[in-house]
C-alpha positions in Angstrom: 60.8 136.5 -51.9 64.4 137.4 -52.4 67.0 134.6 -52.8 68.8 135.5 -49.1 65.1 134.8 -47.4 65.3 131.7 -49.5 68.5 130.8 -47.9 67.8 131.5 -44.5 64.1 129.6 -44.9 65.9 126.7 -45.9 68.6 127.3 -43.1 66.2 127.2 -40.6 64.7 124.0 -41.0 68.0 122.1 -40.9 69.8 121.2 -37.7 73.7 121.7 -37.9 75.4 118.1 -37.6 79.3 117.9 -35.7 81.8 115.6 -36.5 83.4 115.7 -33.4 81.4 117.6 -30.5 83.8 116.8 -28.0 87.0 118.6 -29.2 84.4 121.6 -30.3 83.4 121.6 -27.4 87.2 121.3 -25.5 88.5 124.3 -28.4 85.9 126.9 -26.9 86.8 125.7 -23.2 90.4 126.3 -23.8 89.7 129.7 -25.5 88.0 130.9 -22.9 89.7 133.4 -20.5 90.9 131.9 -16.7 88.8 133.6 -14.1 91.5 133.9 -11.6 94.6 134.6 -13.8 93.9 136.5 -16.5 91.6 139.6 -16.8 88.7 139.6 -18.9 88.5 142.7 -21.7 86.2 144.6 -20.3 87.7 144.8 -17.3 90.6 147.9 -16.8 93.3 147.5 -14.1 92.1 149.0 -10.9 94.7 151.7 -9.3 94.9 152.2 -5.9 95.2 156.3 -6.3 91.1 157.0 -7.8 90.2 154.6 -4.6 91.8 156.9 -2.2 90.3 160.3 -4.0 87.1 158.9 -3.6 87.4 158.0 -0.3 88.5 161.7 0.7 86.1 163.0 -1.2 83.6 161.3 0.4 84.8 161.6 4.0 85.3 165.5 2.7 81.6 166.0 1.2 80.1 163.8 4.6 81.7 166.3 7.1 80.2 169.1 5.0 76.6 168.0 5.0 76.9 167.0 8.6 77.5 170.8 9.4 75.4 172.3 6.9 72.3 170.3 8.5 73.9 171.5 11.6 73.7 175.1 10.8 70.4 174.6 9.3 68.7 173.5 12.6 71.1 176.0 15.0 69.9 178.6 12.9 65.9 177.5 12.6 65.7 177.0 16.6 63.1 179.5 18.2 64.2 182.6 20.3 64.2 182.5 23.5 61.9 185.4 24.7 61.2 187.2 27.9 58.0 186.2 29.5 55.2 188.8 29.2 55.3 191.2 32.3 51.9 190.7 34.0 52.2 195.0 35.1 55.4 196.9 33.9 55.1 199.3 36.3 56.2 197.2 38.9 59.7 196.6 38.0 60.5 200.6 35.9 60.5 201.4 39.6 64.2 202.2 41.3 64.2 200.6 44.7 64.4 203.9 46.6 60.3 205.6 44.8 58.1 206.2 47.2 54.6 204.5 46.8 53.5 208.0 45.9 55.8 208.0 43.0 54.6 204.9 42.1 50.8 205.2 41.6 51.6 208.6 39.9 53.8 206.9 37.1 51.2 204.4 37.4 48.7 206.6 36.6 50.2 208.6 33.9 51.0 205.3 31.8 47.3 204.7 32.1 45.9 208.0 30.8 45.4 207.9 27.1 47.9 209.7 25.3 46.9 212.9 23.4 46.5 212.3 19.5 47.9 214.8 17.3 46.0 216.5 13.8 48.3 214.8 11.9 47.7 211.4 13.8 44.1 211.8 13.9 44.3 212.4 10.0 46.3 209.4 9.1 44.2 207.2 11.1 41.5 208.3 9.2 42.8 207.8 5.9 43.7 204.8 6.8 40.5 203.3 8.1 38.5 204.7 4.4 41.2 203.2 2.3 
């Protein structure tokens, strides 16, 4: 052992004795900072200007979210679509056809429509591919 753990071995196994207690004790009590009057060291004097940044800044950046979130769910709502037609050849009709006129276009949308060389060919590439 070294003689400073000598020291402090020795200096832990006696208890400090005081003289006077009482006026240790009133010495610290007067040193000690007063709560209400004076400020503490750690403490820096408050302005009143960063209180009011913040507060603008936050009223600012609130407003902002409030619309983005806004925007977000304006923006995400589903289309409205037209219902499915149950026949569309009921309403391509002008008001003045004749019922003739009407089973003919009726019949012509229900014919298959002719397929080309070149449509035939693609159709088949793509079904081998």
């Amino acid at each position: 052992m070294t003689q400073i753990d000598d020291i402090l071995d020795r200096l832990k196994g006696q208890q400090p004795e005081l003289e006077n207690p009482d006026e240790m004790l009133e010495s610290i009590m007067a040193n000690l900072p007063d709560r209400e009057g004076q400020e503490t060291r750690s403490e820096e004097p408050e302005s009143a200007k960063p209180h009011l940044i913040l507060r603008v800044l936050r009223t600012v950046t609130s407003a902002a979210a409030i619309l983005l979130i806004g925007l977000f769910i304006y923006v995400n709502q589903p289309t409205k679509t037209e219902a499915p037609r149950a026949h569309a050849y009921t309403t391509d009709f002008p008001r003045s056809s004749t019922l003739e006129n009407m089973y003919t276009r009726y019949l012509e949308a229900s014919q298959p429509k002719p397929i080309s060389y070149t449509q035939l060919k693609m159709m088949m590439y793509e079904n081998y591919n």
